[in-house]
PDB file of N, CA, C and O in Angstrom:
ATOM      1  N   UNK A   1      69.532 -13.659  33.519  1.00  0.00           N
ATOM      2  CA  UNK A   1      68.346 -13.505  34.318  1.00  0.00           C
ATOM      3  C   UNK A   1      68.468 -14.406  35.542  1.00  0.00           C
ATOM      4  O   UNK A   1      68.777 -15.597  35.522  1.00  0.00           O
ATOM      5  N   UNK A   2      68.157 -13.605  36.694  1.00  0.00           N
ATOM      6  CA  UNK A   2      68.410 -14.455  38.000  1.00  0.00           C
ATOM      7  C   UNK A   2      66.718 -14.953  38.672  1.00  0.00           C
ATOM      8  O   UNK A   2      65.743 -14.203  38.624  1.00  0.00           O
ATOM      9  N   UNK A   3      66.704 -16.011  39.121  1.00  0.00           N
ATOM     10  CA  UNK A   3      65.408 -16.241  39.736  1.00  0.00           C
ATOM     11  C   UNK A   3      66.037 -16.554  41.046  1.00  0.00           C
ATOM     12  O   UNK A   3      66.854 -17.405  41.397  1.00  0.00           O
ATOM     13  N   UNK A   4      65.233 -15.345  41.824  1.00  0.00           N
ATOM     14  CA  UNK A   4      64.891 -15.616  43.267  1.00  0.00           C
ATOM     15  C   UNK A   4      63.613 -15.678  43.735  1.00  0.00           C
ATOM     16  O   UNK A   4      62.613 -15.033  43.422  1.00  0.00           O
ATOM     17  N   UNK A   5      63.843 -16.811  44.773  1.00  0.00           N
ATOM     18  CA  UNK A   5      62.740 -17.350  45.379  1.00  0.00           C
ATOM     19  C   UNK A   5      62.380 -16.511  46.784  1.00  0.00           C
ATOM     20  O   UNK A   5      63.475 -16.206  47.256  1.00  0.00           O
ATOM     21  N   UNK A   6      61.655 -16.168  47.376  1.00  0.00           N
ATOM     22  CA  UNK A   6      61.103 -15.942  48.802  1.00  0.00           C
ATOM     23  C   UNK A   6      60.449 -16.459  49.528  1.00  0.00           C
ATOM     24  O   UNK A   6      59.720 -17.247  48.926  1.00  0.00           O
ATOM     25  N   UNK A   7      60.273 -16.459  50.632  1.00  0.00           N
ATOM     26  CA  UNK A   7      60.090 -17.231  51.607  1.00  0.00           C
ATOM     27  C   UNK A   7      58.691 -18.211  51.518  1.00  0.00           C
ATOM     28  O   UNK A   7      58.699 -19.430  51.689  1.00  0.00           O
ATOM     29  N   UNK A   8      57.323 -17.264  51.165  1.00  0.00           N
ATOM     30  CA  UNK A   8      56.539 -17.969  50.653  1.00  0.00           C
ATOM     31  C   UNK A   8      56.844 -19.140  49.308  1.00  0.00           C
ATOM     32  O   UNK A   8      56.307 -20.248  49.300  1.00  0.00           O
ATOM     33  N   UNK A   9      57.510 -18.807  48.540  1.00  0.00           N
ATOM     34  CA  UNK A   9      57.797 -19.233  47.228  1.00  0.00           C
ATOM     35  C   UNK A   9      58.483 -20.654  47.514  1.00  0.00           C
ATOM     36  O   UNK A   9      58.279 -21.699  46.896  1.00  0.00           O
ATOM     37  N   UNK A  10      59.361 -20.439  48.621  1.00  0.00           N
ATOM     38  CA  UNK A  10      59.678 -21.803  49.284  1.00  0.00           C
ATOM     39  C   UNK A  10      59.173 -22.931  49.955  1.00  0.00           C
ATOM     40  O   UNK A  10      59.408 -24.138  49.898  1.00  0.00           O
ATOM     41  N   UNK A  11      58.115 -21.927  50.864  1.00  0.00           N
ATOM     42  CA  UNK A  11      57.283 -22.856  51.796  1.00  0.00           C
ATOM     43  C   UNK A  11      56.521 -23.603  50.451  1.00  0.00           C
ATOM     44  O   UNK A  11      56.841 -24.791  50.446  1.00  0.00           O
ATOM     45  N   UNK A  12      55.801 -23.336  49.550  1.00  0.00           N
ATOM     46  CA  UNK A  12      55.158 -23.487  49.074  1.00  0.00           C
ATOM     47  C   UNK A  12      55.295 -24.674  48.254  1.00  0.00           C
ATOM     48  O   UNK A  12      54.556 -25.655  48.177  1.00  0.00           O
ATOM     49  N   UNK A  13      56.796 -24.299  47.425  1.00  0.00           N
ATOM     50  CA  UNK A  13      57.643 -25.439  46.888  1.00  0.00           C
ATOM     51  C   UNK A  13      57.654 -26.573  48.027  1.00  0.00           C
ATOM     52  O   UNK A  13      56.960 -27.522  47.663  1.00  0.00           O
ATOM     53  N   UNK A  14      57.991 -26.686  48.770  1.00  0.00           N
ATOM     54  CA  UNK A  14      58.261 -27.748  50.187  1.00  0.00           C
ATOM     55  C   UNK A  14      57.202 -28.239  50.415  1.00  0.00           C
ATOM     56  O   UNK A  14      57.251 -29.460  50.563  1.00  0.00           O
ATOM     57  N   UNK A  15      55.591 -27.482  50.572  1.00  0.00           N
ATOM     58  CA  UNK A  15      55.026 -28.020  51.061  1.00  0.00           C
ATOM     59  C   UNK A  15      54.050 -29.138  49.524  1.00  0.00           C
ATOM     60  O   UNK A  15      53.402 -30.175  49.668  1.00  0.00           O
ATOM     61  N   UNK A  16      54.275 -28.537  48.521  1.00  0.00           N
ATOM     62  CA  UNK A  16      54.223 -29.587  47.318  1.00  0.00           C
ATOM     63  C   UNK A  16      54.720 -30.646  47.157  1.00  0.00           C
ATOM     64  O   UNK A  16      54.052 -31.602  46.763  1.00  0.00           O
ATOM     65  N   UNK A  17      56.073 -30.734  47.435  1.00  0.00           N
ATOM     66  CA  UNK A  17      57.207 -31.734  47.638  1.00  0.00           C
ATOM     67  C   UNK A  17      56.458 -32.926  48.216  1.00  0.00           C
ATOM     68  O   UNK A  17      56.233 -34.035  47.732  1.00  0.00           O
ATOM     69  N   UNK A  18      56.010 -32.171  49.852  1.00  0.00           N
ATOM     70  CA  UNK A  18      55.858 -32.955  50.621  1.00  0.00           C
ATOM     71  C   UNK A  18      54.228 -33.611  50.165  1.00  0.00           C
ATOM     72  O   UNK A  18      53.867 -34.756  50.436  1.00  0.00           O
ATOM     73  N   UNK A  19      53.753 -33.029  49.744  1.00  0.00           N
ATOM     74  CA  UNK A  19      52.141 -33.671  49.560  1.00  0.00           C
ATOM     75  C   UNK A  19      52.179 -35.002  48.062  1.00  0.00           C
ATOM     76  O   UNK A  19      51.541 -36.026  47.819  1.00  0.00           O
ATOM     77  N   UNK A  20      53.217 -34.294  47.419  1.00  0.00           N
ATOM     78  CA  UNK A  20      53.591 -35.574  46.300  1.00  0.00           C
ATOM     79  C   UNK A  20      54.541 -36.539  46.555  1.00  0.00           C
ATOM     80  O   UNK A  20      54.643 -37.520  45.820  1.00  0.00           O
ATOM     81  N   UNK A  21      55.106 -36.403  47.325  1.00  0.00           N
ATOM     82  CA  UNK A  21      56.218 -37.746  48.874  1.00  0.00           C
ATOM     83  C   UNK A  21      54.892 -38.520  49.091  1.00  0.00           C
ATOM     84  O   UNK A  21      54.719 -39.574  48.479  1.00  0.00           O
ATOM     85  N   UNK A  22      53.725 -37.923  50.142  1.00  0.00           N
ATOM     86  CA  UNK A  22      53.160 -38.480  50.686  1.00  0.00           C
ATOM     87  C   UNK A  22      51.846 -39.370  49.491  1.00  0.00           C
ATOM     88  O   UNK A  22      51.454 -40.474  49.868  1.00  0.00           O
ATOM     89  N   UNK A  23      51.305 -38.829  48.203  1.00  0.00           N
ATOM     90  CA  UNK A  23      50.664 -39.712  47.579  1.00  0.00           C
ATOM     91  C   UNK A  23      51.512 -41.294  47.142  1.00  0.00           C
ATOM     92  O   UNK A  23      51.109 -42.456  47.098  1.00  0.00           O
ATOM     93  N   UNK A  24      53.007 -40.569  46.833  1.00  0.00           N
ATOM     94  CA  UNK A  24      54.189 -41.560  46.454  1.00  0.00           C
ATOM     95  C   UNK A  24      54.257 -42.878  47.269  1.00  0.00           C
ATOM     96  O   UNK A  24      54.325 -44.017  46.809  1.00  0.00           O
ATOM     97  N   UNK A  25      54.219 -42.430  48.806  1.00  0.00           N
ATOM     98  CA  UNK A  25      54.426 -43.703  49.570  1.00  0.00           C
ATOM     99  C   UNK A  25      53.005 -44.278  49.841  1.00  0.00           C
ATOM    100  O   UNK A  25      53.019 -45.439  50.249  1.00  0.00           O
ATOM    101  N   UNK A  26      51.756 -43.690  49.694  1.00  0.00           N
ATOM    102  CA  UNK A  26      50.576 -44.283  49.596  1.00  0.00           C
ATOM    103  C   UNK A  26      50.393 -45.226  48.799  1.00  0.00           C
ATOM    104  O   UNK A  26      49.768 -46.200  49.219  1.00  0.00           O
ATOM    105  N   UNK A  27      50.975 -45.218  47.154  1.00  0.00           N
ATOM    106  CA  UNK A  27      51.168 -46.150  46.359  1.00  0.00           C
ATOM    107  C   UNK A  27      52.139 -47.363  46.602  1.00  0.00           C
ATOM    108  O   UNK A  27      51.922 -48.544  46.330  1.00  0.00           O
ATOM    109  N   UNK A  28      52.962 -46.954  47.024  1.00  0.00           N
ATOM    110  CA  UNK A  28      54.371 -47.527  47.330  1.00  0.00           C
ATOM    111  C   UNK A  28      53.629 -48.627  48.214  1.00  0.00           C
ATOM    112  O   UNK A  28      53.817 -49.757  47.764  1.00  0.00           O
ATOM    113  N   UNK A  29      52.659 -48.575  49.608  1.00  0.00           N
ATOM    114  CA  UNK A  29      52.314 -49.111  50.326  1.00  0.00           C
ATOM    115  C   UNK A  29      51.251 -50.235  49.735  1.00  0.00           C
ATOM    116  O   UNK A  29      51.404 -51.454  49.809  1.00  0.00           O
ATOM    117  N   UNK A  30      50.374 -49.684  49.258  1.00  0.00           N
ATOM    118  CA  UNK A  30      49.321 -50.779  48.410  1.00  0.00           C
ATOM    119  C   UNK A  30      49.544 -51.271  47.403  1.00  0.00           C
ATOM    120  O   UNK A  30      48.603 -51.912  46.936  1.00  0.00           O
ATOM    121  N   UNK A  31      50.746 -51.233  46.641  1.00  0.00           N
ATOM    122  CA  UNK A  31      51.562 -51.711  45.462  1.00  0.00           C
ATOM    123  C   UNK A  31      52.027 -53.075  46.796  1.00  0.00           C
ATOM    124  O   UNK A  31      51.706 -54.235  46.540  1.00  0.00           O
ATOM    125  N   UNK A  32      52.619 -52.821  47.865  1.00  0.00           N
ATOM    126  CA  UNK A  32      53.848 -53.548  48.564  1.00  0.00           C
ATOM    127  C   UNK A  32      52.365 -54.568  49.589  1.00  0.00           C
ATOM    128  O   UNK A  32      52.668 -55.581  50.219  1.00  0.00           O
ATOM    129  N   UNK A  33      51.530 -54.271  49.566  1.00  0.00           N
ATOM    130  CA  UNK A  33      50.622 -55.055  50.541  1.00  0.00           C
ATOM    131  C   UNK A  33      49.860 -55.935  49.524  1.00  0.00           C
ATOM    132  O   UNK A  33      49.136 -56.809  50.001  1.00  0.00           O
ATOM    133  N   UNK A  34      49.910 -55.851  48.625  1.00  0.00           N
ATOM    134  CA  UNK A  34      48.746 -56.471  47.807  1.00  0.00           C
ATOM    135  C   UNK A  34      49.400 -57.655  46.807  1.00  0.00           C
ATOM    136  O   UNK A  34      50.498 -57.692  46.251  1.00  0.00           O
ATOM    137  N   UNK A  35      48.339 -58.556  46.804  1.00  0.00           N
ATOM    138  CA  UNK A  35      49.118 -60.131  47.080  1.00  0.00           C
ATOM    139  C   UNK A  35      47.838 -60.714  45.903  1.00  0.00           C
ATOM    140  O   UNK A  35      46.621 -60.607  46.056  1.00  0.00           O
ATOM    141  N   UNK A  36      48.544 -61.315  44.774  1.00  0.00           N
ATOM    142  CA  UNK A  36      47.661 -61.738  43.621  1.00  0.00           C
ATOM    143  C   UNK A  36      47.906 -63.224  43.290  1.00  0.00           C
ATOM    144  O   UNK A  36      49.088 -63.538  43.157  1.00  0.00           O
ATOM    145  N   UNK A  37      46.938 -64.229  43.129  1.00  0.00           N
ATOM    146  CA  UNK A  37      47.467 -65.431  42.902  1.00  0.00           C
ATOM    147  C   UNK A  37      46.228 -66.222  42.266  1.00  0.00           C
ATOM    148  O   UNK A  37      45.051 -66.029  42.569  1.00  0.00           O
ATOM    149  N   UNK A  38      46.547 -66.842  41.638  1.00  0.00           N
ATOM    150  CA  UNK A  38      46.124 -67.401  40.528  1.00  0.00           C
ATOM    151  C   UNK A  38      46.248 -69.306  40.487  1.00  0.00           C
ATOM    152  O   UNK A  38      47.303 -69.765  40.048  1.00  0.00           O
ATOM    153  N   UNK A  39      45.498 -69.977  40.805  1.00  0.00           N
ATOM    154  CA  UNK A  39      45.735 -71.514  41.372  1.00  0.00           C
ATOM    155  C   UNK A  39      44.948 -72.071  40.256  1.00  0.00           C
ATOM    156  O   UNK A  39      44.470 -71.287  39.437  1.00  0.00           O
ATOM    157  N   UNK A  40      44.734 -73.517  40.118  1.00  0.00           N
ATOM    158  CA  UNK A  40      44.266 -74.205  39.076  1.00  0.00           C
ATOM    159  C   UNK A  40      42.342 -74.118  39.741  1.00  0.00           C
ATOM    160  O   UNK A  40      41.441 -74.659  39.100  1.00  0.00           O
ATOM    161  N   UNK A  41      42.176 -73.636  40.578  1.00  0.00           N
ATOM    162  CA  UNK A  41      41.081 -74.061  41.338  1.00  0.00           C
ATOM    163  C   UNK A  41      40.067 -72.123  41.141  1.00  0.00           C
ATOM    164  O   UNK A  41      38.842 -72.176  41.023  1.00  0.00           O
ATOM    165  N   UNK A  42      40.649 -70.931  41.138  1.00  0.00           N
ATOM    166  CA  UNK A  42      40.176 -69.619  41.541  1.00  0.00           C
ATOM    167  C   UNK A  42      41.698 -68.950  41.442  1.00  0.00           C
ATOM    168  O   UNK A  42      42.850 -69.385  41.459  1.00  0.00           O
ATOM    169  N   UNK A  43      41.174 -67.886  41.348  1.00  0.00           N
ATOM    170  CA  UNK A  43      42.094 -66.100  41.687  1.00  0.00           C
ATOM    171  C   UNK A  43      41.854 -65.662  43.282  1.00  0.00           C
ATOM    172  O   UNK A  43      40.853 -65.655  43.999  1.00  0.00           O
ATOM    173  N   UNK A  44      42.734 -65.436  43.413  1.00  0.00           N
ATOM    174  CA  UNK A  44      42.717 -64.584  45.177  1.00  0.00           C
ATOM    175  C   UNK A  44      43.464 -63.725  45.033  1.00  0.00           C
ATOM    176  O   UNK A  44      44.599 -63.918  44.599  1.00  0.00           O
ATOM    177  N   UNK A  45      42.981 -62.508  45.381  1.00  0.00           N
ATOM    178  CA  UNK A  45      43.748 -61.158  45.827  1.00  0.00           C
ATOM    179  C   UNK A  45      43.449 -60.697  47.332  1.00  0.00           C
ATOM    180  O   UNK A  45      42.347 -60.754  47.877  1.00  0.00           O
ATOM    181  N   UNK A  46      44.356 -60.340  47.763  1.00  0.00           N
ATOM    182  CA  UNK A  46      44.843 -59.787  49.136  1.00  0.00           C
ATOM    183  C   UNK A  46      44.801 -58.318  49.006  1.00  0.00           C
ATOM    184  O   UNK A  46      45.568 -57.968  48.109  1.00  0.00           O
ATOM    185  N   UNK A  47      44.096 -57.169  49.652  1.00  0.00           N
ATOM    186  CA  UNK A  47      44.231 -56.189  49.579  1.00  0.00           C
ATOM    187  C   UNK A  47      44.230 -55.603  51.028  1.00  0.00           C
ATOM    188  O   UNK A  47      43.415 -55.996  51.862  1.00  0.00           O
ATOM    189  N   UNK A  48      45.476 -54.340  51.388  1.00  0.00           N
ATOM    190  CA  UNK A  48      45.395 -53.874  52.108  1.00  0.00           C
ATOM    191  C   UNK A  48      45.999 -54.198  53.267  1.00  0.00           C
ATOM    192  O   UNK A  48      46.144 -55.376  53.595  1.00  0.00           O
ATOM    193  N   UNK A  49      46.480 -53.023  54.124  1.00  0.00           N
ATOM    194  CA  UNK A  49      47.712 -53.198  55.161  1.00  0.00           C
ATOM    195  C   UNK A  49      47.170 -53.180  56.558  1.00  0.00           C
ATOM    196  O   UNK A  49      47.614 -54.004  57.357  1.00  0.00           O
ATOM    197  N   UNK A  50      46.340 -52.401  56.895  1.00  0.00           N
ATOM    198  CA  UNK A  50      45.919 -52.358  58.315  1.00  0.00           C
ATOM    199  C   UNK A  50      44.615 -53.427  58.515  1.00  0.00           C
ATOM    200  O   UNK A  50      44.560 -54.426  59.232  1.00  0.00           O
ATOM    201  N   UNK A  51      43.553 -52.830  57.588  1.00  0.00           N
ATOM    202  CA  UNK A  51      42.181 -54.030  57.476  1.00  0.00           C
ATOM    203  C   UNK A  51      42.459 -54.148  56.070  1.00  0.00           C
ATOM    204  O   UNK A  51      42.647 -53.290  55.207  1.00  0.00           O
ATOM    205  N   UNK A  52      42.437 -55.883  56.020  1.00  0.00           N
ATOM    206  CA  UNK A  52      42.881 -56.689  55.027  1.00  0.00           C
ATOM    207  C   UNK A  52      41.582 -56.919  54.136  1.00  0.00           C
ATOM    208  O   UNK A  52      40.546 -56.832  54.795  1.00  0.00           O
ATOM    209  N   UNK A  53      41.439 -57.143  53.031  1.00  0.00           N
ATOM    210  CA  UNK A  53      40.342 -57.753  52.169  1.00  0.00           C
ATOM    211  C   UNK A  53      40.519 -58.810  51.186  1.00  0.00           C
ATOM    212  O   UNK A  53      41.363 -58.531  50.335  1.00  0.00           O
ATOM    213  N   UNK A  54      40.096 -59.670  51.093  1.00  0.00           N
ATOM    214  CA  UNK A  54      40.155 -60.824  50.074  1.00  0.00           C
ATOM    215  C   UNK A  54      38.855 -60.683  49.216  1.00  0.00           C
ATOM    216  O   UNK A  54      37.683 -60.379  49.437  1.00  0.00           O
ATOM    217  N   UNK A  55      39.730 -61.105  47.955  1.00  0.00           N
ATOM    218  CA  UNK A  55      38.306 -62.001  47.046  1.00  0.00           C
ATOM    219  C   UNK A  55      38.974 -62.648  46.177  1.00  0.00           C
ATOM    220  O   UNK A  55      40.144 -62.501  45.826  1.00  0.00           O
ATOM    221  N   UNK A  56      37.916 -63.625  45.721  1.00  0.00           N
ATOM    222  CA  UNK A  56      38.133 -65.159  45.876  1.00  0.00           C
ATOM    223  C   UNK A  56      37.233 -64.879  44.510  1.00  0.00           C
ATOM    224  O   UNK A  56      36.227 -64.189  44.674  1.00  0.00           O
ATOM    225  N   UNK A  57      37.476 -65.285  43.390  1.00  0.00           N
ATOM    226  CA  UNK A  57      36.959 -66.235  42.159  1.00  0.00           C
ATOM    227  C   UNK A  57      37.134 -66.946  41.333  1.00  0.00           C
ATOM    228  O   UNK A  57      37.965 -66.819  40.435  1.00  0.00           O
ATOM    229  N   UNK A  58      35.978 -68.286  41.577  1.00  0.00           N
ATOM    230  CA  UNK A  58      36.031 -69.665  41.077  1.00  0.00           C
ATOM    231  C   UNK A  58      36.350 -69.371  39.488  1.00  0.00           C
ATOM    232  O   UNK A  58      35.785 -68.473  38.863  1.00  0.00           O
ATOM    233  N   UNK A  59      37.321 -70.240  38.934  1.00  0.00           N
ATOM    234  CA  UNK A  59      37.985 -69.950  37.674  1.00  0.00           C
ATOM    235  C   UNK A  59      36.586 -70.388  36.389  1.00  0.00           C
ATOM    236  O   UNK A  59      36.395 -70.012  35.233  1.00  0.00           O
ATOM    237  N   UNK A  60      35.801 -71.381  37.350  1.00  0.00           N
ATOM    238  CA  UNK A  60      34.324 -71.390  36.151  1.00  0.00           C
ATOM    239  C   UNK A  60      33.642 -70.273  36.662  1.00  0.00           C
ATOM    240  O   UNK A  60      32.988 -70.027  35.648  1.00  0.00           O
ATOM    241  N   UNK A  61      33.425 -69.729  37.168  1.00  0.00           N
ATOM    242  CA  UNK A  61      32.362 -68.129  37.429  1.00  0.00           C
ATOM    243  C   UNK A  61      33.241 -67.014  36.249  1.00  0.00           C
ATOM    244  O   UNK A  61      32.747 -66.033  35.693  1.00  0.00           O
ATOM    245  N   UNK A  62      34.147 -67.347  36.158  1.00  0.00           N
ATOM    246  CA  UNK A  62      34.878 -66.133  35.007  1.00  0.00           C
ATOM    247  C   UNK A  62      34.207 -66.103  33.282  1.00  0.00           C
ATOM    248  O   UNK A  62      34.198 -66.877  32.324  1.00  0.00           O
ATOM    249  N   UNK A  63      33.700 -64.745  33.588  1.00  0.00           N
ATOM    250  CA  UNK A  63      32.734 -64.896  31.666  1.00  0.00           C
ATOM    251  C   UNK A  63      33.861 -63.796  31.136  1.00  0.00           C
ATOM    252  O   UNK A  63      33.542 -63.751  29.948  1.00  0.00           O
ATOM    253  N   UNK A  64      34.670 -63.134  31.237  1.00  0.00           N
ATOM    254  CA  UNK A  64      34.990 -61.655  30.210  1.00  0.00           C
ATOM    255  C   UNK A  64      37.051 -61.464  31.143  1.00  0.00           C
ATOM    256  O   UNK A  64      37.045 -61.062  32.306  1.00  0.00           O
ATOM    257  N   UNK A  65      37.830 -61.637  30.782  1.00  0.00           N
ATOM    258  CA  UNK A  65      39.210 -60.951  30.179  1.00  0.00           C
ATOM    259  C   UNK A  65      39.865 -59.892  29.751  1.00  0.00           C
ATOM    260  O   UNK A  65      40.589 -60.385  28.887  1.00  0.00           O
ATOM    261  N   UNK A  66      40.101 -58.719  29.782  1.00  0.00           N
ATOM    262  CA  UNK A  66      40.287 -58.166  29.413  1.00  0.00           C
ATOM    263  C   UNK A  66      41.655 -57.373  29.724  1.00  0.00           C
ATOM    264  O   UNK A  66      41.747 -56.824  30.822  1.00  0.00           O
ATOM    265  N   UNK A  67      42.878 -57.275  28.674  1.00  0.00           N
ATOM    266  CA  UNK A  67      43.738 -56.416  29.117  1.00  0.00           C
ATOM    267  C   UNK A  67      44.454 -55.664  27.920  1.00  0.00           C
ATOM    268  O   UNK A  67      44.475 -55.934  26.720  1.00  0.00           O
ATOM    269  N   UNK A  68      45.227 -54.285  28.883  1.00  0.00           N
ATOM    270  CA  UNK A  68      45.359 -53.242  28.204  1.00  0.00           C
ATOM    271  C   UNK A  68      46.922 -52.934  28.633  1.00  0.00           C
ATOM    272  O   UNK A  68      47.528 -53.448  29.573  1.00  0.00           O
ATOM    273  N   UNK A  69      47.458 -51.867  27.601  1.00  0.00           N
ATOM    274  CA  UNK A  69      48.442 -51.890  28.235  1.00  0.00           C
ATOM    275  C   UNK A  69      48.701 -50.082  27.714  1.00  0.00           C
ATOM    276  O   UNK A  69      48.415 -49.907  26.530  1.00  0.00           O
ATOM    277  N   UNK A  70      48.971 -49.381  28.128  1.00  0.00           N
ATOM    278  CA  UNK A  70      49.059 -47.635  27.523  1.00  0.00           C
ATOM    279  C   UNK A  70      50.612 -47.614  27.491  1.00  0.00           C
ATOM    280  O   UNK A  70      51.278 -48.598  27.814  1.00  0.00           O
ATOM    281  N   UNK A  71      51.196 -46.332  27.047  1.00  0.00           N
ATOM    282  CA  UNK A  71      52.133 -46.023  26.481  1.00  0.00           C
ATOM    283  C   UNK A  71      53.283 -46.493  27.979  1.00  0.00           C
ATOM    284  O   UNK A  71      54.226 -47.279  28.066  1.00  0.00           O
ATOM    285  N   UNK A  72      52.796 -45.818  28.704  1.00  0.00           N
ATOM    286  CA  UNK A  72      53.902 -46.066  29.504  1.00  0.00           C
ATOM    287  C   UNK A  72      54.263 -47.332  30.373  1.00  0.00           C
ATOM    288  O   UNK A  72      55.291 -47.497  31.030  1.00  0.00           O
ATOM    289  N   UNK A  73      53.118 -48.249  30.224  1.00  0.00           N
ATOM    290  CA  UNK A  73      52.933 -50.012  30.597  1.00  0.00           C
ATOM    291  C   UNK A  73      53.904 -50.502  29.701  1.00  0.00           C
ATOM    292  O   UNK A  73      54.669 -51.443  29.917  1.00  0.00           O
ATOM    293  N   UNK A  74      53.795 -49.490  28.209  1.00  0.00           N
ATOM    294  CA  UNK A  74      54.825 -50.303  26.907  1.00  0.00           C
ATOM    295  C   UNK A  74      56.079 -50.158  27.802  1.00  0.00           C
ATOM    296  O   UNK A  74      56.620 -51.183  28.216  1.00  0.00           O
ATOM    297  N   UNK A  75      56.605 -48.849  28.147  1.00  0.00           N
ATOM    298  CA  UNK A  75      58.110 -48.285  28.741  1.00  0.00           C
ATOM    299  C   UNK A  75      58.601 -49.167  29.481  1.00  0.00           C
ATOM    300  O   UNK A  75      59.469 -49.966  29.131  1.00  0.00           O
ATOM    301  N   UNK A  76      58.039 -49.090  30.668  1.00  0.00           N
ATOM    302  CA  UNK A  76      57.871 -49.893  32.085  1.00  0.00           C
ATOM    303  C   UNK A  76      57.211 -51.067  32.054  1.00  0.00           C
ATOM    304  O   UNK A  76      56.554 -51.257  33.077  1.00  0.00           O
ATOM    305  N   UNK A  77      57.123 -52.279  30.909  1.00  0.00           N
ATOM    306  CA  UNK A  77      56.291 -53.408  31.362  1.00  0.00           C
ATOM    307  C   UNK A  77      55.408 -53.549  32.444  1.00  0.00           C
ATOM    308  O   UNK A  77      55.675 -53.869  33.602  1.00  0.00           O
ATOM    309  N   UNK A  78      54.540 -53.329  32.035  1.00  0.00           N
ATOM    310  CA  UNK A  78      53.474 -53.600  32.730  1.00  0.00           C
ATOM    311  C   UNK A  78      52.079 -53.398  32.245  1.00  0.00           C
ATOM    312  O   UNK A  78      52.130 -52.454  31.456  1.00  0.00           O
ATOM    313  N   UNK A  79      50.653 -53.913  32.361  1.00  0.00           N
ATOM    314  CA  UNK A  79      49.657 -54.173  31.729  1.00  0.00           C
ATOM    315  C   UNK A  79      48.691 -54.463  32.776  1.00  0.00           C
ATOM    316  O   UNK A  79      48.881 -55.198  33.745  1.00  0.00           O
ATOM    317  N   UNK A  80      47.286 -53.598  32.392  1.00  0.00           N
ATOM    318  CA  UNK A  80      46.077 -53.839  33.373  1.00  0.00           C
ATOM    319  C   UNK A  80      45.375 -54.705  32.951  1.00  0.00           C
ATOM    320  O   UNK A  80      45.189 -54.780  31.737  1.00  0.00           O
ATOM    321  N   UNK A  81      44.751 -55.662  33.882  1.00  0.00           N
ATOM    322  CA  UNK A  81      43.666 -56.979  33.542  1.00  0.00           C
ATOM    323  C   UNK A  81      42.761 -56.717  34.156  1.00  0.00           C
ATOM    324  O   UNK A  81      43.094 -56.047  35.134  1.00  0.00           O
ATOM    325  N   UNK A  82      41.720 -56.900  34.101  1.00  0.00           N
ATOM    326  CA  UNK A  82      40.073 -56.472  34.354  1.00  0.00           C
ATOM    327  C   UNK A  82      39.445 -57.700  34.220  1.00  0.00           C
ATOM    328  O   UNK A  82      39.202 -58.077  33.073  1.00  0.00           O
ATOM    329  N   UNK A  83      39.087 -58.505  35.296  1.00  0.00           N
ATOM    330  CA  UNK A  83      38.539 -59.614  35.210  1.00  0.00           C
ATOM    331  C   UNK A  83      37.225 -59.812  35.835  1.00  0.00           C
ATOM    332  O   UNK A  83      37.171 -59.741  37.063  1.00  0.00           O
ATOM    333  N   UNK A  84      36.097 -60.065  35.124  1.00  0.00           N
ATOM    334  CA  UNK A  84      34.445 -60.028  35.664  1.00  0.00           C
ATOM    335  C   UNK A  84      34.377 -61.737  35.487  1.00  0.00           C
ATOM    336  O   UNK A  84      34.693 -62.760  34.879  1.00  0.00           O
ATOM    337  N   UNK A  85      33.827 -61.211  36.343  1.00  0.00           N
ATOM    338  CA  UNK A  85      32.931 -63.280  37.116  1.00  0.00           C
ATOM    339  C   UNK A  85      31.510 -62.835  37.109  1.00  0.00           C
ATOM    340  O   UNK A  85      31.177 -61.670  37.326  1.00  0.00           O
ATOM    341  N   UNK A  86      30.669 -63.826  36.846  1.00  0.00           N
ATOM    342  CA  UNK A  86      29.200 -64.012  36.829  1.00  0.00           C
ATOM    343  C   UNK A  86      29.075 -64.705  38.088  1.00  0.00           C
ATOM    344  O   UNK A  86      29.715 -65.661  38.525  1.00  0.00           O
ATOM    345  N   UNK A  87      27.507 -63.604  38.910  1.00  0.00           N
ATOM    346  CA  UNK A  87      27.084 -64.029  40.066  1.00  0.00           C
ATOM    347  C   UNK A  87      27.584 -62.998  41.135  1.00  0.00           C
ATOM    348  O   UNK A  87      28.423 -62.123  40.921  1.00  0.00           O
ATOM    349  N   UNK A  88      26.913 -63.246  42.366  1.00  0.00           N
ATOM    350  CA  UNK A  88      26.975 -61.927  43.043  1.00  0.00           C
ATOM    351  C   UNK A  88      28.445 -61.132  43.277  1.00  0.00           C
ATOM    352  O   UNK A  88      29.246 -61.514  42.423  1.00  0.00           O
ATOM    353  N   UNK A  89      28.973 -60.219  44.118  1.00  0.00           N
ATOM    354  CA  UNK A  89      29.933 -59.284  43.754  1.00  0.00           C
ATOM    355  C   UNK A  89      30.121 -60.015  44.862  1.00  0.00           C
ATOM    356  O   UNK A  89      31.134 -59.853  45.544  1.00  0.00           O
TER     357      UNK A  89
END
């Protein structure tokens, strides 16, 4: 059995390609801009490449911890932390 493709069938393929390239390097970019640090004093994270955002919390404002890790965090090491501070956002 032979599969041929046509012209639509191609564009179509290509233009998928290209729309899952482009979510790829969206991640790629805010994975590569984003800056996490952890001092004896607060947490600071850096977010974002063109307009930048910080936040800042005092290590006593922290009430709740939490982390997880799913099947493929097991594969690929890696694990999500979810950290809530008491007092305004």
């Amino acid at each position: 059995m032979k599969i041929v493709l046509r012209g639509k069938a191609i564009a179509s393929l290509f233009w998928l390609w290209s729309l899952g390239l482009l979510f790829w390097l969206a991640a790629l970019i805010r994975h590569v801009t984003t800056e996490l640090a952890c001092t004896n004093k607060r947490m600071v994270a850096k977010l974002g490449f063109i307009s930048r955002r910080t936040i800042e919390l005092n290590l006593k404002k922290i009430k709740s911890l939490q982390v997880g890790q799913d099947i493929l965090g097991h594969i690929f090491s890696y694990d999500t932390i979810m950290i809530s501070g008491a007092g305004n956002p």
